[in-house]
Every structure is written in C-alpha cells, then in structure tokens.
PAVOTOR-99699 format. One line per field, with one value per residue: residue number from 1; residue in three letters; x, y, z of N, C-alpha, C in turn. Coordinates in steps of 0.001 Angstrom, whole numbers. Atoms other than C-alpha are relative to their C-alpha. Last residue first. Layout:
BEGIN
pos (NUM|...)
code (ala|...)
n.px (X|...)
n.py (Y|...)
n.pz (Z|...)
ca.px (X|...)
ca.py (Y|...)
ca.pz (Z|...)
c.px (X|...)
c.py (Y|...)
c.pz (Z|...)
This chain:
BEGIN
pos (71|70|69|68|67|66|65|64|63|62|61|60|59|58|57|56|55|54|53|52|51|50|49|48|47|46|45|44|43|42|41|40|39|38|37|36|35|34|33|32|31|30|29|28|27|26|25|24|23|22|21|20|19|18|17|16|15|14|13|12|11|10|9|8|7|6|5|4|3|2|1)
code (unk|unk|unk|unk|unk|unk|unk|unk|unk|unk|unk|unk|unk|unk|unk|unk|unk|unk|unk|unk|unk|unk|unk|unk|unk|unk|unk|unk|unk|unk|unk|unk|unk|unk|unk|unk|unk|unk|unk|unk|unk|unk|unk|unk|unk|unk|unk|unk|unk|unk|unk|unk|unk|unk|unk|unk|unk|unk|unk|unk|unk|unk|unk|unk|unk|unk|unk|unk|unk|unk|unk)
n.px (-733|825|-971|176|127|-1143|-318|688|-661|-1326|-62|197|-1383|-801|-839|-805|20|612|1250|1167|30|600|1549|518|157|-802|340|-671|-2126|-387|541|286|-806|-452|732|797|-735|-715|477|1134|-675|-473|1385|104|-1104|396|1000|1764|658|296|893|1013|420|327|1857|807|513|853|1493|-4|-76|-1707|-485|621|-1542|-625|-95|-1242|13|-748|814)
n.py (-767|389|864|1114|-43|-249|1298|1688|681|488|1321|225|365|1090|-530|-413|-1391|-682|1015|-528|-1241|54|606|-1372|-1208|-957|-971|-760|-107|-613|404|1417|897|31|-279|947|1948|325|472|842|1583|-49|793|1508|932|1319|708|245|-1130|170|674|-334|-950|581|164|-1068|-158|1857|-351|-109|-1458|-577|-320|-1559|-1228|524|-785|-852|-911|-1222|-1186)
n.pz (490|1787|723|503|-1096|-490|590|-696|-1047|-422|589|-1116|-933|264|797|-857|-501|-958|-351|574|-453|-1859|-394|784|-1131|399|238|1165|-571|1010|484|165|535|1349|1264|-148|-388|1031|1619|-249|49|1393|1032|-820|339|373|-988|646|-729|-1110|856|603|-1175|-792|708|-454|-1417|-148|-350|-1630|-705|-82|-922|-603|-1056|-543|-943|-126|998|-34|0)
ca.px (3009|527|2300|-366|1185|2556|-730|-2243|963|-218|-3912|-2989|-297|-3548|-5859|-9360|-12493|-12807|-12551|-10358|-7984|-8278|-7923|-4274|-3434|-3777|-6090|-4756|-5540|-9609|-11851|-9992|-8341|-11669|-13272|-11326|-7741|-9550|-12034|-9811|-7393|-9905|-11487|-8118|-7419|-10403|-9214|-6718|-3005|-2079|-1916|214|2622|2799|3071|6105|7612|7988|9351|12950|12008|13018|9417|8246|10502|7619|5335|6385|2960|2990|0)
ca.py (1920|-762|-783|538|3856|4543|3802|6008|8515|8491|8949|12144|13375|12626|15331|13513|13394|9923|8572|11489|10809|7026|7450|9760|6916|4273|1097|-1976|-3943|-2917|-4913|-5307|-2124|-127|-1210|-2239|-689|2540|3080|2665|5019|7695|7258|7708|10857|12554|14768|15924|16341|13374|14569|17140|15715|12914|15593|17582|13896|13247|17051|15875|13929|10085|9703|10663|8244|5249|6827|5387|3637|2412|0)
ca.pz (5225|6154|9848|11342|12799|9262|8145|10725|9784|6326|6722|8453|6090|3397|5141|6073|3780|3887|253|-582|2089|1516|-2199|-1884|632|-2291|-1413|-1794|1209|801|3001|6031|5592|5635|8524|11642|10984|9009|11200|14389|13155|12186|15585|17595|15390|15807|18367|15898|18247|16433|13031|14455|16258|13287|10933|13076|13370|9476|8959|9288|6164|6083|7176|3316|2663|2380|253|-2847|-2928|358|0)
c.px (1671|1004|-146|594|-600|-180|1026|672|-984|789|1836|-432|-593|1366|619|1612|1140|-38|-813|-1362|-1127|19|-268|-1678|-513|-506|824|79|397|1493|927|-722|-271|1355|263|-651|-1225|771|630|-603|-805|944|302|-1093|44|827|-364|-309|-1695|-1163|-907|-1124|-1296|-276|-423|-1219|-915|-556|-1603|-1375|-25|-146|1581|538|-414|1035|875|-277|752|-229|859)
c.py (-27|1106|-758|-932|-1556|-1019|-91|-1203|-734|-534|-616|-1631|-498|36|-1413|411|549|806|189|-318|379|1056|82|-559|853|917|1248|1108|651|163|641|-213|-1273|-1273|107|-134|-987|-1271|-805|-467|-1174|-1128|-413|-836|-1274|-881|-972|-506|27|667|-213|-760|158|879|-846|-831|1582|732|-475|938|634|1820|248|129|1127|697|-280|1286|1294|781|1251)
c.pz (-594|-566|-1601|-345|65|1419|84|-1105|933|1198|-138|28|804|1065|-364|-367|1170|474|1573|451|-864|447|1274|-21|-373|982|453|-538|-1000|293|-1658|-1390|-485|-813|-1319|-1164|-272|270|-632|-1254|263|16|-1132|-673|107|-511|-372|1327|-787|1155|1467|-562|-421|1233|906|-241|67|1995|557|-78|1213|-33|204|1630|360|826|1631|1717|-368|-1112|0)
C-alpha cells in the first residue's frame, strides 16, 4: 500500500506531521475506522484514495498507516 510513500518519514518534517496529526481529536477514531473497517476490506487502497474517500488530510492517513504498519 505504500505507494512510494515510504521516505516521506526520512524527512525531518515526518515527526512535526505525526505531532500534528495526532493532536486531531479525531485521530483515535480515524485510526480505528480505518484498521477495523476499511483495511480489512480494501488492502490496496492508495493513501491519496483514503484521504479522498474519507475526507481527512492525506499526512494524516499516512501517519495512521505509518502507525499501522501498512506503510
């Protein structure tokens, strides 16, 4: 599922987005969803889709799939 997105945490900007993604409130939900619901039904689906598909920024889908270990 990476989809060359892999070195995005080789930037020293990787931990501001994770601060930040974090700091959302709905962060804990949005991971959840996406472990219990979406992955299971869709292992192939492109981060740039999963931000579209649920309306949430793509660095924030990143570091749940980062945080997943789908990244």
């Amino acid at each position: 599922m990476s989809g060359g997105y892999s070195e995005v945490k080789q930037n020293p900007l990787w931990p501001l987005l994770v601060e930040t993604a974090k700091a959302n409130p709905l962060y804990a939900h949005h991971l959840a969803y996406i472990r219990d619901r979406v992955l299971p039904n869709a292992k192939n689906l492109d981060p740039r889709e999963l931000s579209a598909r649920l309306g949430i920024p793509l660095g924030e889908v990143l570091v749940i799939l980062d945080e997943l270990g789908k990244l």
